[in-house]
C-alpha positions as CSV (number, residue, x, y, z in Angstrom):
1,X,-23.0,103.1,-10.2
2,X,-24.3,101.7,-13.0
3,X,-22.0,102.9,-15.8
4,X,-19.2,101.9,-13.5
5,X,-20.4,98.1,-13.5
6,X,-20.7,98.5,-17.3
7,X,-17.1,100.0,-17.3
8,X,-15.4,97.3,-15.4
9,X,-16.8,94.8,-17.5
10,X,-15.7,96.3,-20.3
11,X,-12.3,96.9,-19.0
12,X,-12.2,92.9,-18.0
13,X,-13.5,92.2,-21.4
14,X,-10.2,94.5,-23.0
15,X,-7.6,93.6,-20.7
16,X,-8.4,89.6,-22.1
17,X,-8.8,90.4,-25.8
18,X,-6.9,93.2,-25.7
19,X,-3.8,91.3,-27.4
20,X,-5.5,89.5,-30.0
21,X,-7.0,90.5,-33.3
22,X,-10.3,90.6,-34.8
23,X,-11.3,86.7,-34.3
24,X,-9.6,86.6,-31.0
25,X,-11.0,89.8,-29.5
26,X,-14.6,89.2,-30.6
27,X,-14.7,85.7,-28.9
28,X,-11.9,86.4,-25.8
29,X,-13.1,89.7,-25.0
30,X,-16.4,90.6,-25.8
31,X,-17.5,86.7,-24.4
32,X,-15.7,87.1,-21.4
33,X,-16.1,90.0,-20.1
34,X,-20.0,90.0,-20.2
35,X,-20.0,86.9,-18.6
36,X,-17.3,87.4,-16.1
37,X,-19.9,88.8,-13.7
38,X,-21.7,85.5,-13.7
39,X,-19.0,83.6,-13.6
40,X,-18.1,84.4,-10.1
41,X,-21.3,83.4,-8.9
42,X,-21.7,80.2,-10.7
43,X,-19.2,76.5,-9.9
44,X,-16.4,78.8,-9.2
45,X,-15.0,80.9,-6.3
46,X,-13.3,84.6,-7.3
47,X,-9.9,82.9,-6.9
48,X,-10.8,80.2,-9.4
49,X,-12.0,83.0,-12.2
50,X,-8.9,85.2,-11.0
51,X,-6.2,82.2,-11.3
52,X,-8.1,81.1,-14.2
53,X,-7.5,84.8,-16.1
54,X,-4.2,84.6,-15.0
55,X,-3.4,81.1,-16.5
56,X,-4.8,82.9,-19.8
57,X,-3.3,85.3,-19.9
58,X,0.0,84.1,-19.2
59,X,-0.2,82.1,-21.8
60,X,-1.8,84.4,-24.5
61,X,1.0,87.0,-23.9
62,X,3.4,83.6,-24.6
63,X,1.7,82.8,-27.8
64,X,2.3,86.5,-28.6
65,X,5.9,86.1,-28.1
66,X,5.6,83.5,-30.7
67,X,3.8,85.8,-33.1
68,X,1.0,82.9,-32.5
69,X,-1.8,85.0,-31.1
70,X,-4.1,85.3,-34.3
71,X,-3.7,82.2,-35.4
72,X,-5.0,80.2,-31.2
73,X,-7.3,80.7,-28.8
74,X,-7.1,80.0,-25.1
75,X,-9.9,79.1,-22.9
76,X,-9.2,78.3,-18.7
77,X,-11.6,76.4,-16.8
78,X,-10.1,75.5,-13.4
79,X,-6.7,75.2,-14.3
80,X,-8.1,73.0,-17.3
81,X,-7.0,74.5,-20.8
82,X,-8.5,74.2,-24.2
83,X,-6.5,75.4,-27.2
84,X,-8.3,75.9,-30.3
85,X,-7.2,77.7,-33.7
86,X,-5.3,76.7,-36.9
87,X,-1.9,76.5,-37.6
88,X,-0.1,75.3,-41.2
89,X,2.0,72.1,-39.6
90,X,1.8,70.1,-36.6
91,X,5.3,71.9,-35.5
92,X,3.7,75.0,-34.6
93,X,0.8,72.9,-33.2
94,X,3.1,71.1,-30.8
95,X,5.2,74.3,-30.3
96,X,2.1,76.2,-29.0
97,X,1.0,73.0,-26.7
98,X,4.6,73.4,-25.2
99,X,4.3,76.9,-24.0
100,X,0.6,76.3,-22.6
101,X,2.3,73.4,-20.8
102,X,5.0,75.5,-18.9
103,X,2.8,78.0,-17.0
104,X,2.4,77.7,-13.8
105,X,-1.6,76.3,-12.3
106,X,-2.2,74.3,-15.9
107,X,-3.8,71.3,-14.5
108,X,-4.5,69.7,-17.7
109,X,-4.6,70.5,-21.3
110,X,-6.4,69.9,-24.9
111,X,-5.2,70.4,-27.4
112,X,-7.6,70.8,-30.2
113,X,-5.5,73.6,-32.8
114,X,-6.3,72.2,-36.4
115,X,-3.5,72.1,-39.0
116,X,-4.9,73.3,-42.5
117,X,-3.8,75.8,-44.6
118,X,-7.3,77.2,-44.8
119,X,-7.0,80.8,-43.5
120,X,-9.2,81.7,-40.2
121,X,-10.8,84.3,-41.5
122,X,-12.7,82.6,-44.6
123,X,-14.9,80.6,-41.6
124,X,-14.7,83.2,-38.5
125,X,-18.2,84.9,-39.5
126,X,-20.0,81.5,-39.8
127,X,-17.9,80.2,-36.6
128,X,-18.8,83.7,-34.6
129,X,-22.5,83.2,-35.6
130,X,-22.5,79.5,-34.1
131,X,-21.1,80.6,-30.9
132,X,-23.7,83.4,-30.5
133,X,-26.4,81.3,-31.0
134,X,-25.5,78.5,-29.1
135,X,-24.5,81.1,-25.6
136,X,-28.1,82.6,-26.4
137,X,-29.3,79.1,-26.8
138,X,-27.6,78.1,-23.9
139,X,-28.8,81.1,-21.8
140,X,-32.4,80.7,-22.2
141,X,-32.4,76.4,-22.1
142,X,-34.4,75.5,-18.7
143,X,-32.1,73.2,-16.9
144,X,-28.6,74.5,-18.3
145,X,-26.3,76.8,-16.4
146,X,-24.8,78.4,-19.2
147,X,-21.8,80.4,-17.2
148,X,-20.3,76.6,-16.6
149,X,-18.9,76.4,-19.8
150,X,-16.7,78.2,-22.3
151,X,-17.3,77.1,-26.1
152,X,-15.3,77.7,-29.1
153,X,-16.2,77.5,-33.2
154,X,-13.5,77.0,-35.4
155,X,-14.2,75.8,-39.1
156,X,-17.6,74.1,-38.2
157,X,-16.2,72.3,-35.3
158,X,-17.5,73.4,-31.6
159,X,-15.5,73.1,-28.7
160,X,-16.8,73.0,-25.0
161,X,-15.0,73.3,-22.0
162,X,-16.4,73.1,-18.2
163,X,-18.1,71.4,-15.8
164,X,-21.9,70.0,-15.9
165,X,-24.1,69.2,-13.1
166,X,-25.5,66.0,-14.6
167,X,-24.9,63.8,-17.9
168,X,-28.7,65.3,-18.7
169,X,-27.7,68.7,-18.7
170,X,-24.6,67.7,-21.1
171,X,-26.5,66.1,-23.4
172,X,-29.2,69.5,-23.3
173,X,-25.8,71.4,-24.5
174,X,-24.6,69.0,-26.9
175,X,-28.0,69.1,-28.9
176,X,-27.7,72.8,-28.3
177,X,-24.9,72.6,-30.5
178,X,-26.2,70.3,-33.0
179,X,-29.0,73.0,-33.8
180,X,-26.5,76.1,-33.5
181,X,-25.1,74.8,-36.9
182,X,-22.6,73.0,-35.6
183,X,-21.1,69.7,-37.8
184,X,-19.0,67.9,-34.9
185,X,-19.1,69.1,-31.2
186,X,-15.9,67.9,-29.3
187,X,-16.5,68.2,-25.5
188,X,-14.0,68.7,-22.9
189,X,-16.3,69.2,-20.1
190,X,-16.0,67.0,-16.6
191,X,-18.5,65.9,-13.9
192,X,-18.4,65.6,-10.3
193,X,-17.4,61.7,-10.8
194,X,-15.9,61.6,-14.5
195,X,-14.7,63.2,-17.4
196,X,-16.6,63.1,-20.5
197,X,-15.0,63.8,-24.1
198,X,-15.4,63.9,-27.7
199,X,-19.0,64.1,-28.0
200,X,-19.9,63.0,-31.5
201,X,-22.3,65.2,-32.9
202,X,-25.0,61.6,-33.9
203,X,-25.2,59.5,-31.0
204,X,-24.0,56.1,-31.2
205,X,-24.6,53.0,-29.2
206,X,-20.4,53.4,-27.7
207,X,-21.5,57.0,-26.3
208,X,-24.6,55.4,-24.3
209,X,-22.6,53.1,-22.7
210,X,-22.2,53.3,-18.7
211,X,-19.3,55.1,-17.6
212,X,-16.1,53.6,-16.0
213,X,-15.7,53.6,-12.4
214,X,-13.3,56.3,-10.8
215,X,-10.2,54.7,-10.6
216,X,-7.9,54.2,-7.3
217,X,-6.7,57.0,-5.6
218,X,-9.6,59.3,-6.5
219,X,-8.6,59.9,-10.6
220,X,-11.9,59.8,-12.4
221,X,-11.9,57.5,-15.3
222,X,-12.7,59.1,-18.9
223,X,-15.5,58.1,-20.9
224,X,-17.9,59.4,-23.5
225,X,-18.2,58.9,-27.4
226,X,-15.2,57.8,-29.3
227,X,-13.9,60.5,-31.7
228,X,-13.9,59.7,-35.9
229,X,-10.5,58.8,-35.7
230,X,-10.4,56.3,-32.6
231,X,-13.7,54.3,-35.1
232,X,-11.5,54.7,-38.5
233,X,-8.8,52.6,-36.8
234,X,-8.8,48.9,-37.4
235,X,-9.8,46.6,-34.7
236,X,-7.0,44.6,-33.9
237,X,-6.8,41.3,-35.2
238,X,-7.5,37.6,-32.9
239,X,-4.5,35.7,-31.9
240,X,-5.1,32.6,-34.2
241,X,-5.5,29.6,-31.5
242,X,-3.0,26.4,-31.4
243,X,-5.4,23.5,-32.5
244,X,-5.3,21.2,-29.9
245,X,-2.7,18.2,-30.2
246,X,-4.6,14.7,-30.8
247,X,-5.0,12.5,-28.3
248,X,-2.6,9.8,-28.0
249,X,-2.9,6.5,-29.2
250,X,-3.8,3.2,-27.2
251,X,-1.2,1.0,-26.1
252,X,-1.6,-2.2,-26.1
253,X,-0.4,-4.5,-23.5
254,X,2.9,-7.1,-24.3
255,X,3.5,-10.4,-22.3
């Protein structure tokens, strides 16, 4: 019964990283197929892991079309995809968006694929090595249910996707993170009541701030840390006021 168990994870495990290549497998497959298991039994029912797999794969065997497979990663999290990777122009980055966007159940999507010309493979050991220490970090943290979230490495950079039961426990994963090696942490992970993103790996007065209120019609409101590139933009410039016009003159009376 035993080596069963172990087979079917394994065969989960192949079956996601099955048409990828070395970076792609070790992070797709061998990640997700030990944790599969726990996933069902976390925030999400056996339809949600299922339809989840099946957005991925869908969208994997697209990207394969595409001859884009070694180059991006694809990580689900109730309908909610995260594309990470590196391509050499932004065409191929919108391109590979595109695709995602066409499959059927894709509630929202990230996309976080980096364009450099800086091959994958000259940063995949160190980027392999920060994900396995932040899951085993993650794993043994008091107060952190690892199976909610999915993370990525890519060039330094660590991605997070999933859902966390309190700011608290984001902020345990986040300095999790910081530890693991990590030089920026971008977060794509949601709460019961809002989405938080782009967790800047040093804290900053803007990321303490309260959140927004949900707004109408039950669509939680975004907040979280601005990203580097939202605090190099200039801040736009007053409206120079009108002075105000001088007061008239007195008139003096004529018989």
């Amino acid at each position: 019964m035993k080596l069963g168990a172990v087979s079917l994870v394994m065969m989960c495990g192949l079956l996601t990283g099955c048409s990828s290549w070395i970076p792609t497998v070790a992070n797709n497959g061998l990640n997700y197929g030990i944790n599969i298991g726990r996933t069902i039994s976390a925030d999400r029912s056996l339809f949600n892991v299922l339809d989840d797999l099946s957005i991925k794969n869908t969208i994997n065997y697209a990207l394969l079309d595409e001859a884009l497979m070694l180059s991006i990663s694809t990580d689900v999290y109730q309908g909610r995809v995260m594309l990470t990777g590196s391509v050499k122009d932004a065409e191929t980055r919108q391109k590979a968006e595109d695709l995602a966007r066409q499959v059927d159940g894709v509630r929202e999507l990230y996309n976080e694929i980096q364009v450099t010309d800086e091959s994958r493979l000259m940063s995949f050991p160190k980027d392999l090595f920060i994900e396995n220490m932040l899951e085993a970090r993650m794993v043994l943290e008091p107060g952190v249910t690892s199976v909610n979230y999915q993370m990525r490495a890519e060039k330094g950079v660590v991605y997070v996707l999933g859902i966390a039961q309190s700011r608290a426990e984001l902020d345990q994963v986040i300095a999790l993170a910081r530890v693991s090696g990590a030089r920026k942490i971008v977060s794509h992970v949601f709460l019961s009541e809002h989405i938080v993103l782009d967790g800047a790996p040093e804290p900053t007065a803007e990321a303490k701030a309260e959140p927004e209120p949900v707004r109408a019609g039950g669509e939680p409101a975004r907040v979280g840390a601005k990203t580097d590139e939202l605090k190099a933009k200039p801040p736009a410039k007053a409206a120079k006021k009108k002075p105000a016009p001088l007061p008239a003159p007195p008139q003096t009376a004529t018989r």
